[in-house]
FIKOLZA-1660 file (N, C-alpha, C; in steps of 0.1 Angstrom, whole numbers, plus 5000, padded with zeros to 4 digits):
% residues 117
   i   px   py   pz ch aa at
   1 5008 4988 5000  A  X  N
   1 5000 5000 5000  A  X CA
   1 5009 5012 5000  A  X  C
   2 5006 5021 4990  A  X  N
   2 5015 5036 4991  A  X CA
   2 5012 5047 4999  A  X  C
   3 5023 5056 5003  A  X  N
   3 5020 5061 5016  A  X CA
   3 5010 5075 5012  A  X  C
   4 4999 5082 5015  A  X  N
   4 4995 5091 5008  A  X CA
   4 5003 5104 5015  A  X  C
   5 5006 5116 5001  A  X  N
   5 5013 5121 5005  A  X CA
   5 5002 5137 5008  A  X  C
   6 5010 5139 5021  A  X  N
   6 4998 5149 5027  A  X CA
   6 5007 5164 5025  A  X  C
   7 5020 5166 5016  A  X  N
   7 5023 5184 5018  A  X CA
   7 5012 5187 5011  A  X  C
   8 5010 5201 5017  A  X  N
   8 5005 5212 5008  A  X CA
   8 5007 5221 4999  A  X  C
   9 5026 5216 4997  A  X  N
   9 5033 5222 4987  A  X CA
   9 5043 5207 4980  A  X  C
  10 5043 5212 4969  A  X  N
  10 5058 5202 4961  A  X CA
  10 5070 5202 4967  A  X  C
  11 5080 5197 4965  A  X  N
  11 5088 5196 4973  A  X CA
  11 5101 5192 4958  A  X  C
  12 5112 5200 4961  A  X  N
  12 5122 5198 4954  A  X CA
  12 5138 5191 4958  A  X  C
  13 5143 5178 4952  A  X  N
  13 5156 5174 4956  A  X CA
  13 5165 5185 4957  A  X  C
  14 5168 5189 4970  A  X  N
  14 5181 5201 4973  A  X CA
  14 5193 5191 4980  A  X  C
  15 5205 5196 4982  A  X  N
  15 5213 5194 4994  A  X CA
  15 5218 5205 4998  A  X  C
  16 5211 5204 5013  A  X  N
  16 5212 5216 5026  A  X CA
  16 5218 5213 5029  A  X  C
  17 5223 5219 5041  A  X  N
  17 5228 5218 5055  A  X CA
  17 5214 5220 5067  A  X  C
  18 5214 5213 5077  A  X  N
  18 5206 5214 5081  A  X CA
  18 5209 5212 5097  A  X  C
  19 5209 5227 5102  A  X  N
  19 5211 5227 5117  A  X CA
  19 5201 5225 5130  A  X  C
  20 5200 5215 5137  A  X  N
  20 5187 5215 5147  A  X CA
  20 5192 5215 5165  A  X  C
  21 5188 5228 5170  A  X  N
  21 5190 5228 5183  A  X CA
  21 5182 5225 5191  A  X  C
  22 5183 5211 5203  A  X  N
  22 5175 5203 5209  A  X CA
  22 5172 5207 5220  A  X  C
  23 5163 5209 5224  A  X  N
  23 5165 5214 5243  A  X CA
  23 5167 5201 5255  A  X  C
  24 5179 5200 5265  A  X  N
  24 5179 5188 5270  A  X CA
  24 5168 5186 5278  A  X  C
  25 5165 5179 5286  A  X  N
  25 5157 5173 5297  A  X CA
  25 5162 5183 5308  A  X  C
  26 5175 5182 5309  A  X  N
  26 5182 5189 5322  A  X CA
  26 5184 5204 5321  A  X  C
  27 5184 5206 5310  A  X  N
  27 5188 5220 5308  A  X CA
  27 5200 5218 5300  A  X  C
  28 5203 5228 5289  A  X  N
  28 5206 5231 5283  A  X CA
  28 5205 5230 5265  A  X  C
  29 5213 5225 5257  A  X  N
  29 5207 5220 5246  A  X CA
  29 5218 5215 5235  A  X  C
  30 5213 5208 5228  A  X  N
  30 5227 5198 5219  A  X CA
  30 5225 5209 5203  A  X  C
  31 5232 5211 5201  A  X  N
  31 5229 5213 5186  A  X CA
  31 5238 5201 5174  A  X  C
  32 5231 5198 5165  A  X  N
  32 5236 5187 5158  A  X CA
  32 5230 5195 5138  A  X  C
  33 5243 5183 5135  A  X  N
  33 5242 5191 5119  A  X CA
  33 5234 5176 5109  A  X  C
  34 5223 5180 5102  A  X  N
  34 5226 5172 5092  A  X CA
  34 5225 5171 5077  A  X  C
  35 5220 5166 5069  A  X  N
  35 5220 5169 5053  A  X CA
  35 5203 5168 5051  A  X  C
  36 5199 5175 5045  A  X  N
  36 5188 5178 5038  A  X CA
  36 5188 5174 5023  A  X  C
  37 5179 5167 5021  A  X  N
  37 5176 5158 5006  A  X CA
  37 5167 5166 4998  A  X  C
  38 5154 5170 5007  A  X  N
  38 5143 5179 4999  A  X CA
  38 5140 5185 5007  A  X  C
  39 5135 5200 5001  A  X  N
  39 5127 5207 5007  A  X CA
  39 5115 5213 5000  A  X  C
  40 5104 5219 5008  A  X  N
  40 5091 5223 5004  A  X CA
  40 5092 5235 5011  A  X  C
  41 5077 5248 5008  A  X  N
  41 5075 5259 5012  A  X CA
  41 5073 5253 5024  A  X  C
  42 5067 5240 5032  A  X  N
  42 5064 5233 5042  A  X CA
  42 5072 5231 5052  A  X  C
  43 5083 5227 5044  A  X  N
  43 5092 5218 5055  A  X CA
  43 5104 5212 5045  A  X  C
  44 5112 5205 5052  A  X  N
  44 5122 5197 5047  A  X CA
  44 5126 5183 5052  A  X  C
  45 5133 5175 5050  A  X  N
  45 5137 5163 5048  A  X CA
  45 5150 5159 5054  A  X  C
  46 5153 5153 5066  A  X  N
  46 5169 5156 5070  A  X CA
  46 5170 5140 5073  A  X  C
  47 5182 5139 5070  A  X  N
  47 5187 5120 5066  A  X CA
  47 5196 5122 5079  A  X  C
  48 5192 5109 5088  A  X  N
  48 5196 5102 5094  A  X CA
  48 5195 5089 5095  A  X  C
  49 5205 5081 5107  A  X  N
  49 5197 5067 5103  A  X CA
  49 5195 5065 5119  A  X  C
  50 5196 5074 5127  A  X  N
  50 5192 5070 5141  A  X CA
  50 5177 5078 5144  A  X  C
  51 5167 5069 5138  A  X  N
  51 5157 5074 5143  A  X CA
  51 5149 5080 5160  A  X  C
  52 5160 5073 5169  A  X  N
  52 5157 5075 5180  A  X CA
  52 5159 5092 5184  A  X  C
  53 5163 5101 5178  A  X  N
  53 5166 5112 5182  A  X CA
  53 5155 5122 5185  A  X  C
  54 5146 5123 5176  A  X  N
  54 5137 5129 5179  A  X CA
  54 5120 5120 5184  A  X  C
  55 5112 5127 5186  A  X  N
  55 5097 5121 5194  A  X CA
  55 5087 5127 5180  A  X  C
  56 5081 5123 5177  A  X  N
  56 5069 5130 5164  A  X CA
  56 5059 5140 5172  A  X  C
  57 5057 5150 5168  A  X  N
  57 5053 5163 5170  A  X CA
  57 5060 5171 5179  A  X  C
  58 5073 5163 5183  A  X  N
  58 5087 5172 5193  A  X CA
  58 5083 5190 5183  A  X  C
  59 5086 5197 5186  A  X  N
  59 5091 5212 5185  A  X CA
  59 5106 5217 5187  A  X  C
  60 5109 5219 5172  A  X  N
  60 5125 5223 5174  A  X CA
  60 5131 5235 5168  A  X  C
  61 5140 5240 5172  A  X  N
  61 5151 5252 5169  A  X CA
  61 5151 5247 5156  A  X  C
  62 5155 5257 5142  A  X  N
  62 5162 5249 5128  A  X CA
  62 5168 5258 5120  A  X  C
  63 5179 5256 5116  A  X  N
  63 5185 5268 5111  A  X CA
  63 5188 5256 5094  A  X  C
  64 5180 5263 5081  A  X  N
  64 5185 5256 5071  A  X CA
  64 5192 5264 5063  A  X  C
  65 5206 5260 5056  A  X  N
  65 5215 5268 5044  A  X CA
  65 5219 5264 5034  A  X  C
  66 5221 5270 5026  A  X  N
  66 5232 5265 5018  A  X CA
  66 5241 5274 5015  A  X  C
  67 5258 5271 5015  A  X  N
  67 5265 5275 5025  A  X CA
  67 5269 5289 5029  A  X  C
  68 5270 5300 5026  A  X  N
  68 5270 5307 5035  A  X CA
  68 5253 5317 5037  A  X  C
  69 5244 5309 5027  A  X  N
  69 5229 5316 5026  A  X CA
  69 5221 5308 5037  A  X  C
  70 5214 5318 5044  A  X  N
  70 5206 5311 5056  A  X CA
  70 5191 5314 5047  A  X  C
  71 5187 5303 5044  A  X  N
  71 5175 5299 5038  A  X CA
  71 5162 5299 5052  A  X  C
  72 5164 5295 5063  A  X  N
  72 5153 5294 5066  A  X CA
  72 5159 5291 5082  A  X  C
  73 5157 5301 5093  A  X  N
  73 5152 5300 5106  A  X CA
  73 5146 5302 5116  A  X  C
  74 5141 5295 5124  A  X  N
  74 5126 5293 5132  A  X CA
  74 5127 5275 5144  A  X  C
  75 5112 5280 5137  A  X  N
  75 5107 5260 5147  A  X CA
  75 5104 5253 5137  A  X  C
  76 5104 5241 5136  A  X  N
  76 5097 5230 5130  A  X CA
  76 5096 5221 5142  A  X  C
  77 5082 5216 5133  A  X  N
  77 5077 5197 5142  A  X CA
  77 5081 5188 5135  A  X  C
  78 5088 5183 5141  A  X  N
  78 5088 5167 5135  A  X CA
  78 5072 5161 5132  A  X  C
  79 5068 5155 5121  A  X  N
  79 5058 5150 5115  A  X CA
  79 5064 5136 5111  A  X  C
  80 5074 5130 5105  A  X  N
  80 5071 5120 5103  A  X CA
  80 5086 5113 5107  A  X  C
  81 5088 5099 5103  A  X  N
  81 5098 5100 5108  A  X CA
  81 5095 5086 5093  A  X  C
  82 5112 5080 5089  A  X  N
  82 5111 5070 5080  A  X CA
  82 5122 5068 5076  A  X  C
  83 5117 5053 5069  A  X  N
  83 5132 5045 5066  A  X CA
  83 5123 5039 5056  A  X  C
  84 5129 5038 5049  A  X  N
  84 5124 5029 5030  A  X CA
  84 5138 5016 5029  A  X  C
  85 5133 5002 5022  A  X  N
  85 5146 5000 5021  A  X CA
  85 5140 4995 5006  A  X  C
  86 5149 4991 4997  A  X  N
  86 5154 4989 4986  A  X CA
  86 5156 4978 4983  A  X  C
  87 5162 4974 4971  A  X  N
  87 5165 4960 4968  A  X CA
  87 5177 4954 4980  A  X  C
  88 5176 4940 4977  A  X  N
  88 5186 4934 4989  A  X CA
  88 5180 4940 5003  A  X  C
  89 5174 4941 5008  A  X  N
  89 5170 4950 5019  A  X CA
  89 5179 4965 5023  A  X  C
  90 5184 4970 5010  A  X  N
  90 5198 4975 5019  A  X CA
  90 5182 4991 5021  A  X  C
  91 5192 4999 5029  A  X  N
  91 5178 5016 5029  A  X CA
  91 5184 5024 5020  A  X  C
  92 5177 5024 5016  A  X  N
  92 5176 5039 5008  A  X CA
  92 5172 5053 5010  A  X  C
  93 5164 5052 5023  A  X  N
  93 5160 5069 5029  A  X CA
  93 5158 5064 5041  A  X  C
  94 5163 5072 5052  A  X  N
  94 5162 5073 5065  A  X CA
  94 5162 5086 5072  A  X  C
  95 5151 5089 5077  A  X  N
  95 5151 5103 5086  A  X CA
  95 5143 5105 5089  A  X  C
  96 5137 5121 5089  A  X  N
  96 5126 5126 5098  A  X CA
  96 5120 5138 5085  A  X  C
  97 5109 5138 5083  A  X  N
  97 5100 5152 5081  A  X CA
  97 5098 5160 5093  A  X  C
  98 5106 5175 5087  A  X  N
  98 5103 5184 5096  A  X CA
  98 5093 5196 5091  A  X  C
  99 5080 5201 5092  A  X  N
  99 5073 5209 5092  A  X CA
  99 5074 5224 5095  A  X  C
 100 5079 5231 5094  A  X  N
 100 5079 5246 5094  A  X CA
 100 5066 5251 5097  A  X  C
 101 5071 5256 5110  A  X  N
 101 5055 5266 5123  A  X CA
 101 5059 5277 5122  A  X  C
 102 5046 5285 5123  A  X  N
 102 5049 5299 5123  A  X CA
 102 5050 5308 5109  A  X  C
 103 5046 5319 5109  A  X  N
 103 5042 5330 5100  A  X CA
 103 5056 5332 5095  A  X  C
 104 5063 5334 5085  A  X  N
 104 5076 5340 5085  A  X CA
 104 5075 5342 5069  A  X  C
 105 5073 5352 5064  A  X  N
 105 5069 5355 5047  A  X CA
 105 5084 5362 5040  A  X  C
 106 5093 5366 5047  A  X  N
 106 5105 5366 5046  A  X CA
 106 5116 5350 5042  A  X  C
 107 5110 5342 5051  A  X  N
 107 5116 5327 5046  A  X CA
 107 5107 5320 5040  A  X  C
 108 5090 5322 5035  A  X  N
 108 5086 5320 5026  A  X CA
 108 5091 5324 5011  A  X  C
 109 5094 5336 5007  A  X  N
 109 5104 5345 5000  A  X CA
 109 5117 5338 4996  A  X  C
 110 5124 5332 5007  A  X  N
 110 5138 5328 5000  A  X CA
 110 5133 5312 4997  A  X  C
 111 5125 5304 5001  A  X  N
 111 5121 5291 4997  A  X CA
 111 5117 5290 4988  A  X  C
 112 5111 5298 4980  A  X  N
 112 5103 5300 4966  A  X CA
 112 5112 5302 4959  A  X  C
 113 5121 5313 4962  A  X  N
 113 5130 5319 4954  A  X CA
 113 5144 5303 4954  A  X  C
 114 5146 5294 4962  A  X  N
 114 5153 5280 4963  A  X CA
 114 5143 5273 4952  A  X  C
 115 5138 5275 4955  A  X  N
 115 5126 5262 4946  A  X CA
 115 5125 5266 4928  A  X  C
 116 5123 5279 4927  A  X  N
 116 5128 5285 4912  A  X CA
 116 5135 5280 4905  A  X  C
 117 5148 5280 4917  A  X  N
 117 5164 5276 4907  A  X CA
 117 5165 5264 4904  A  X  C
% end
């Protein structure tokens, strides 16, 4: 069965950089880097293969670029989280959908203007 797909926008193969700052339990907070595969006026796509990192509908810091252009930062939710695998069982996509919260028509602006090119 195929997974139905719920953006509300298209979504283009990019490679980001994709910064996410976590807030600890204890106080304080981890920041970690990773690669972005696609993005939408929505959200973006960040490849890992340790799904344990984040919780689905967690709320996070996110700073996205490419390299010295800061494309887009704010909050996103985690929405989805996934792993696909491929022939031989090996994977072929592993990460998380992150959703973009909040009014920001300035980083609406440079995501359209990413999606153009």
């Amino acid at each position: 069965m195929a997974l139905r797909n719920k953006r509300g926008s298209s979504r283009k193969p990019v490679h980001l950089t994709t910064y996410i700052r976590k807030e600890l339990p204890a106080g304080g907070y981890s920041l970690m880097q990773f690669v972005s595969r696609d993005l939408s006026e929505g959200g973006v796509f960040i490849s890992t293969d340790d799904l344990s990192l984040f919780d689905l509908g967690e709320e996070l810091s996110v700073i996205v670029d490419r390299g010295s252009k800061r494309l887009f930062e704010g909050q996103a939710k985690v929405v989805r989280s996934s792993r696909t695998f491929g022939s031989e069982e090996a994977v072929t996509e592993s990460g998380f959908g992150l959703m973009f919260t909040g009014d920001n028509s300035t980083f609406l602006d440079m995501v359209k203007t990413q999606l153009d090119s």
